[in-house]
DODOMI-271552 format. One record per residue (C-alpha): x, y, z; residue in three letters. Coordinates in steps of 0.001 Angstrom, whole numbers, plus 500000, padded with zeros to 6 digits. Each point is the difference from the previous one (the first is absolute). Last residue first. Layout:
REM DODOMI-271552
XYZala;...
***
This chain:
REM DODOMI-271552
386937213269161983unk;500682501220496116unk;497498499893497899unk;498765498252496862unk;496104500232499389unk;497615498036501331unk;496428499791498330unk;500038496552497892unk;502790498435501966unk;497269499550503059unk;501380501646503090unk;502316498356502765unk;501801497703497494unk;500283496599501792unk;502662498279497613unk;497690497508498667unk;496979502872499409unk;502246501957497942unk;501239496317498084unk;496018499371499253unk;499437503583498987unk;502797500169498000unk;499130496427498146unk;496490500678499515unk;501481503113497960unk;502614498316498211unk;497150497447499116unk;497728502808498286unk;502704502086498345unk;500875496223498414unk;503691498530501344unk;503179500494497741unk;501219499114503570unk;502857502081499769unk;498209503052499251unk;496633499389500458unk;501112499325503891unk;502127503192500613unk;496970501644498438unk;497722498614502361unk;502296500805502641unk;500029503618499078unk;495741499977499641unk;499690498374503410unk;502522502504501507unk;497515503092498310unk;501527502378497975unk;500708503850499891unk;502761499200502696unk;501881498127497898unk;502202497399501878unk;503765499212500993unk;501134503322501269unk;497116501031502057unk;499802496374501134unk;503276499858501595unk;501431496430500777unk;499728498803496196unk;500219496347499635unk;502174499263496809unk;499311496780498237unk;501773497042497979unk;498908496741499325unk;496348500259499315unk;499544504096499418unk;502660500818498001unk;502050496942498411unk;498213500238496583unk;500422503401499830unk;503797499198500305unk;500059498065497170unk;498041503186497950unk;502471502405501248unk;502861498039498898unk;502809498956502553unk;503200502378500192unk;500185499682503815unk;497084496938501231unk;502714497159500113unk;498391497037500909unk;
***
């Protein structure tokens, strides 16, 4: 599909479950005011339409899929 020119609201649909971005540098990609856990939560609501409750469980279950070395609910984004 051609993505140029398409409507922001067809190509929200797209984000998050067909089409992604994977930031390499997390200074650039995340606030540092926030927690991870509380980012991917959003990220989660967002395209989910998922409950602040079940975006949550979510984040903490995907943090804890992909080995996080702290719990999502203190780390902040840095770079390594």
């Amino acid at each position: 599909r051609e993505l140029v020119g398409m409507p922001d609201r067809e190509l929200a649909q797209l984000r998050g479950d067909d089409i992604g971005i994977v930031f390499q540098e997390p200074r650039a990609a995340l606030n540092p005011i926030r927690t991870v856990g509380r980012q991917i939560a959003e990220s989660i609501r967002i395209h989910e339409r998922a409950s602040k409750r079940e975006a949550w469980q979510r984040a903490l279950t995907e943090a804890e899929r992909v080995r996080l070395p702290d719990p999502p609910t203190s780390r902040r984004p840095r770079s390594t």
